[in-house]
C-alpha positions as CSV (number, residue, x, y, z in Angstrom):
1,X,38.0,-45.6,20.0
2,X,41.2,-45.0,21.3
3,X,41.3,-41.0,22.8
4,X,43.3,-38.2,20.9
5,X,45.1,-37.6,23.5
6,X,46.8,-40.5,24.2
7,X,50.8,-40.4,24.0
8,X,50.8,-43.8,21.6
9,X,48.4,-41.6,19.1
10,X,49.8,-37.6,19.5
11,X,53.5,-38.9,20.0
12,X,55.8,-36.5,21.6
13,X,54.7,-33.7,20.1
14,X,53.8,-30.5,21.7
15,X,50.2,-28.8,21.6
16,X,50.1,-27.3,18.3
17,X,52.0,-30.2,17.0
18,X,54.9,-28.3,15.3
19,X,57.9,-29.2,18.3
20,X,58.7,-32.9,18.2
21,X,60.5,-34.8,21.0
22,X,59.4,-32.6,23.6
23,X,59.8,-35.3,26.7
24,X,63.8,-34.6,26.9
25,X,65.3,-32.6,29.2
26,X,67.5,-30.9,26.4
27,X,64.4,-29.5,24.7
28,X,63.0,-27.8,28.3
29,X,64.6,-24.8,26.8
30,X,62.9,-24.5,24.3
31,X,59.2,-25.0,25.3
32,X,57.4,-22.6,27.1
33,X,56.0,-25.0,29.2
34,X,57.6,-28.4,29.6
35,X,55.9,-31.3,31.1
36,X,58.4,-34.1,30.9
37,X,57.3,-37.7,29.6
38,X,53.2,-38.1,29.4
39,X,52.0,-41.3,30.4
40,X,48.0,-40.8,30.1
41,X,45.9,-38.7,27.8
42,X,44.6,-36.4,30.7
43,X,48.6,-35.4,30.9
44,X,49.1,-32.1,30.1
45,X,50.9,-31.3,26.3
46,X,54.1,-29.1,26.1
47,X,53.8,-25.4,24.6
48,X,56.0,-24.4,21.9
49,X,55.6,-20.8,22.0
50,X,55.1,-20.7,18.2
51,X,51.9,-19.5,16.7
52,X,49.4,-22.3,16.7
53,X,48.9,-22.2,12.5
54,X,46.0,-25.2,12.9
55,X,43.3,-24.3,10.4
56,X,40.0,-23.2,11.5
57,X,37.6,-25.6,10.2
58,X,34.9,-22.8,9.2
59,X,36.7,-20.8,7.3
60,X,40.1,-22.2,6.4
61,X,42.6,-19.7,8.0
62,X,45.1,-20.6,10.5
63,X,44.8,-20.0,14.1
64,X,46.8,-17.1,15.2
65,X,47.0,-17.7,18.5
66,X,50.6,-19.5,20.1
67,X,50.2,-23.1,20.9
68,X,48.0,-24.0,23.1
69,X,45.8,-26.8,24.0
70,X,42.1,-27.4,23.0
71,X,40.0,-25.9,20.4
72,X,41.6,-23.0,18.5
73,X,38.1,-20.7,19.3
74,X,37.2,-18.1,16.7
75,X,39.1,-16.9,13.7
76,X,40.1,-13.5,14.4
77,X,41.4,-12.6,11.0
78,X,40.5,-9.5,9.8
79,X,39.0,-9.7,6.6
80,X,37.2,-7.5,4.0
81,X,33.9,-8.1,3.7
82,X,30.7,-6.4,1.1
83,X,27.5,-5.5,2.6
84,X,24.3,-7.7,2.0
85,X,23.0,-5.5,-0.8
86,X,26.7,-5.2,-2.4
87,X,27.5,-1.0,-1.9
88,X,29.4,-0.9,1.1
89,X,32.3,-2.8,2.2
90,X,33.6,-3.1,5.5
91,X,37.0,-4.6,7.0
92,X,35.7,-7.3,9.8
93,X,36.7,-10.2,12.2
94,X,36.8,-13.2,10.1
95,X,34.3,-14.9,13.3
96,X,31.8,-12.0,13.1
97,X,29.8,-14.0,10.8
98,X,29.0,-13.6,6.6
99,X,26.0,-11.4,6.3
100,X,27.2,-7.5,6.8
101,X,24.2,-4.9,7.0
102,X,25.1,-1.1,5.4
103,X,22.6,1.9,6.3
104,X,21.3,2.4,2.9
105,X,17.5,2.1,1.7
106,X,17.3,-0.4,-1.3
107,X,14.5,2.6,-3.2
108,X,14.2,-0.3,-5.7
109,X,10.9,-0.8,-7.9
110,X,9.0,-3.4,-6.6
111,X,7.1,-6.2,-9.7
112,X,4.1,-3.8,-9.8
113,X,5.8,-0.8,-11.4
114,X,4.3,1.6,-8.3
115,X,5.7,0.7,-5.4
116,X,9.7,1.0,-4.2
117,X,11.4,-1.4,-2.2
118,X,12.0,0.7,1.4
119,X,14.6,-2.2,3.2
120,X,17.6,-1.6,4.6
121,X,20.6,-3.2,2.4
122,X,18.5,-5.4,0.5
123,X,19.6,-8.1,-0.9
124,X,17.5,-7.6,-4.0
125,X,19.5,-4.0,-4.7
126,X,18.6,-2.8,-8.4
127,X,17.4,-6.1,-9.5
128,X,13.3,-5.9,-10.2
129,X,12.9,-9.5,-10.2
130,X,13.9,-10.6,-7.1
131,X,12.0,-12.3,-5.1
132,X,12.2,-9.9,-2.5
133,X,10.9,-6.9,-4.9
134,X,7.4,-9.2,-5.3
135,X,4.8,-6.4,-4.1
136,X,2.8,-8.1,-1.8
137,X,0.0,-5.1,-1.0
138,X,-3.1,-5.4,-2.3
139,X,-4.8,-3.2,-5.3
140,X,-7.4,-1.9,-3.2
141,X,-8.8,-0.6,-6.4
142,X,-12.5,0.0,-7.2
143,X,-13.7,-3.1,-9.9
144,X,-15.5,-2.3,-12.5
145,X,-18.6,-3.8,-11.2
146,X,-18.8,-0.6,-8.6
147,X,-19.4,-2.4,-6.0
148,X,-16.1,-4.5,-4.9
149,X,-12.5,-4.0,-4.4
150,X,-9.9,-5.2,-6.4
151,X,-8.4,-8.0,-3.8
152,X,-5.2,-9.0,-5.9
153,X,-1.6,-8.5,-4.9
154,X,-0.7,-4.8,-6.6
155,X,-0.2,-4.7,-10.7
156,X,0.4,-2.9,-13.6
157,X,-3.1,-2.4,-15.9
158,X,-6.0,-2.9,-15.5
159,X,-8.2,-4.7,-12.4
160,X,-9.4,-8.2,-13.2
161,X,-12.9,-8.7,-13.8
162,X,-15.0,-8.8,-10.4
163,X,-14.9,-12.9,-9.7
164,X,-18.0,-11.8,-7.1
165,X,-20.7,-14.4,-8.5
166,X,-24.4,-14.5,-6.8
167,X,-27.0,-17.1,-6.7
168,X,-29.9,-15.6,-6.7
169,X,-32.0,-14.6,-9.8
170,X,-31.4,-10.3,-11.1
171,X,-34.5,-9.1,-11.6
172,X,-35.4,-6.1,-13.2
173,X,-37.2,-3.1,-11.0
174,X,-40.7,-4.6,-10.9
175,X,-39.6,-8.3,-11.3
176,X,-41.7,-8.8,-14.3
177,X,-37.8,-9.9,-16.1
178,X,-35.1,-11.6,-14.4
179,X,-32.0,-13.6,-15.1
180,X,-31.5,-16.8,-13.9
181,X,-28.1,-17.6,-11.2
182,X,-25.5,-17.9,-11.3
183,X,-24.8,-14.1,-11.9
184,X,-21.9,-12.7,-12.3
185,X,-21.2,-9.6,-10.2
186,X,-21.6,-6.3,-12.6
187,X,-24.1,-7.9,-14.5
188,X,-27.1,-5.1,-15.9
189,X,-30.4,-5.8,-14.8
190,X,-32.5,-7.0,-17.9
191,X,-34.6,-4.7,-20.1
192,X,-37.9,-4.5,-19.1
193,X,-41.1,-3.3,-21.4
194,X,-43.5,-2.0,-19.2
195,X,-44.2,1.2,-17.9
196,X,-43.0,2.3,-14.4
197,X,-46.2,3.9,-13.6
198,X,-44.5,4.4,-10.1
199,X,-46.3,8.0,-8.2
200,X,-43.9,11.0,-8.3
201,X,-43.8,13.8,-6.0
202,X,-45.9,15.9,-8.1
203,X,-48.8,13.6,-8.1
204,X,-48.0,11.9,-11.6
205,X,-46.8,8.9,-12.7
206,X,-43.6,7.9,-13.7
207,X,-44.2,7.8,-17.3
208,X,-40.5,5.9,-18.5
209,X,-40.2,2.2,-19.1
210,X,-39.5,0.2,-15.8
211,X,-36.0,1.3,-14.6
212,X,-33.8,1.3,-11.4
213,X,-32.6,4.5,-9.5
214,X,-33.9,7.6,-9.0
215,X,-36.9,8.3,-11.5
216,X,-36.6,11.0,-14.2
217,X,-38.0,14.3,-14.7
218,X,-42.0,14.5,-14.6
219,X,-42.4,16.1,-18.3
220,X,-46.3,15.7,-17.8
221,X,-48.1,19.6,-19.2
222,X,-50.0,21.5,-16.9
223,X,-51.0,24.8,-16.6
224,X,-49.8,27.2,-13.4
225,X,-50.0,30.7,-12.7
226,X,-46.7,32.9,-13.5
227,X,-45.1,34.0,-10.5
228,X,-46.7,37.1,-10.0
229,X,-50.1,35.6,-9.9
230,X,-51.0,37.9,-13.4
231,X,-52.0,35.1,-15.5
232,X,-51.7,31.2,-16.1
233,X,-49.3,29.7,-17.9
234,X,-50.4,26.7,-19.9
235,X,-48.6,23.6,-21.3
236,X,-45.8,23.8,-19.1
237,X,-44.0,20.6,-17.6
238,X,-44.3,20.0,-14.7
239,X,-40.8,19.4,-13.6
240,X,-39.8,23.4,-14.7
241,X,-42.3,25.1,-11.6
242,X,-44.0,28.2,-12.0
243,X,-42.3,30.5,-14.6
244,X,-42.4,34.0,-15.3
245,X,-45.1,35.4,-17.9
246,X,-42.6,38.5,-18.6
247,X,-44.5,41.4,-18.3
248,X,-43.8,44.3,-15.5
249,X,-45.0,43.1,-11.8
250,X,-47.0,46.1,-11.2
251,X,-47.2,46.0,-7.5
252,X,-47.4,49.2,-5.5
253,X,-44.4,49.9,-3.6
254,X,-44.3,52.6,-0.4
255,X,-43.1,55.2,-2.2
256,X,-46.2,55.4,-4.7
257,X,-45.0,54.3,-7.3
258,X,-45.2,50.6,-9.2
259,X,-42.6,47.8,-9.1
260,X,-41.4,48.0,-12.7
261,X,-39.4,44.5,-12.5
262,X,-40.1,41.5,-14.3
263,X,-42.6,39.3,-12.9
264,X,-41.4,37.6,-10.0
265,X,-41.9,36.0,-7.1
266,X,-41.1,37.5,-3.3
267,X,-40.5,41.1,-1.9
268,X,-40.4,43.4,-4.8
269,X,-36.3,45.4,-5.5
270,X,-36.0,49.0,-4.2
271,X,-37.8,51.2,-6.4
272,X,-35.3,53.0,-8.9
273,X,-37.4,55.6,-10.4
274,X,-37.4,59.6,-9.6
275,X,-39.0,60.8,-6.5
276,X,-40.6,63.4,-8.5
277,X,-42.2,64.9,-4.8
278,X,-41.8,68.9,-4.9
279,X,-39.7,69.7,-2.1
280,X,-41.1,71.7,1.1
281,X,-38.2,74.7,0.8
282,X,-38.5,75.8,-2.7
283,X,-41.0,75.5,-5.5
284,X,-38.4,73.0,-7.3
């Protein structure tokens, strides 16, 4: 293809194209720079002097520059521009590019209804359903099941069921019932007849039906001597310990006198009672 350039395709025009016939010597006076007749397209083009008006093909404004040769370079119209997330707005250089950033923090709720959007001029601003204001953090919540976390993205209500599934069989505490897998996770353990007969700590036997966990109280009746040794207390359970039989201790304290407390076990209190000694001074 045949170049641009070339004097048969410009004509005798000058740079910016505005100044015809700009070869003769009559118009050298009114060119800035007058070259005389071009022959090739590496020639140089007269300047005009007038501004260069050749729209930039970005943005559509014309060039401001005066005529010149080659590309105009960047628009630098100034030009009033709004901020990404539409609350500030900024006068700018048409070439500084489209997306302007303000300082604000967008505060915006995000789809969950708990979290708030923290970017800087978002482009989301007070719209909840934004793609940007998705909350992508995970629940993190305990399940149901009481033994998993909630893995979902965060979200109004309630946690899903546990989706946790195992594949072996729940059994009950002694394995005597059982459910076949798959089980889903949070599943009870299935109701078992038979006595747990498991030993206690106490030297019984776990007299409730076959459970898991701690074991309950040992309600088995025995007979133990009170506290303060005076006499034994019969049909108690076994789970309450030694009680007290209520009636005075009786124990002799330094002083001379008897421990009037309840029955109890340990030191005896500080004797509250009169001295009652006769003093050494006086007959009193």
């Amino acid at each position: 293809p045949e170049c641009p350039r070339e004097p048969s395709s410009w004509g005798d025009r000058c740079a910016c194209g505005r100044t015809k016939h700009c070869s003769r010597e009559s118009a050298a006076a009114l060119l800035v720079r007058w070259v005389g007749s071009r022959s090739r397209c590496t020639d140089p083009f007269p300047l005009c002097g007038q501004r260069c008006g050749r729209r930039h093909p970005g943005c559509g404004h014309e060039c401001a520059r005066t005529c010149h040769e080659g590309p105009c370079g960047e628009c630098e119209q100034k030009v009033v521009r709004s901020c990404r997330c539409g609350r500030t707005q900024r006068e700018v250089l048409c070439s500084e590019g489209e997306e302007l950033l303000c300082a604000q923090v967008c505060k915006t709720k995000k789809t969950c209804g708990n979290h708030r959007c923290d970017t800087v001029c978002c482009p989301g601003f007070n719209d909840r359903g934004h793609e940007v204001h998705f909350c992508l953090q995970v629940c993190g919540k305990a399940l149901a099941c009481g033994n998993h976390l909630c893995e979902d993205f965060c979200h109004l209500g309630r946690c899903p069921p546990c989706r946790v599934v195992s594949h072996e069989p729940l059994s009950c505490a002694c394995g005597a019932s059982f459910i076949d897998p798959p089980v889903v996770c949070g599943t009870r353990a299935p109701q078992c007849e038979r006595l747990c007969g498991a030993e206690l700590a106490c030297g019984h036997r776990c007299a409730a039906r076959c459970h898991l966990g701690d074991h309950p109280l040992c309600c088995e009746l025995v007979t133990r001597q009170c506290l303060g040794g005076h006499r034994e207390m019969k049909h108690q359970r076994c789970h309450v310990g030694a009680m007290s039989c209520g009636q005075p201790c009786g124990r002799a304290l330094p002083c001379g006198h008897k421990c009037a407390a309840q029955c109890h076990a340990g030191e005896c209190p500080a004797c509250a009672q009169p001295c009652g000694a006769r003093r050494g001074d006086c007959d009193h």
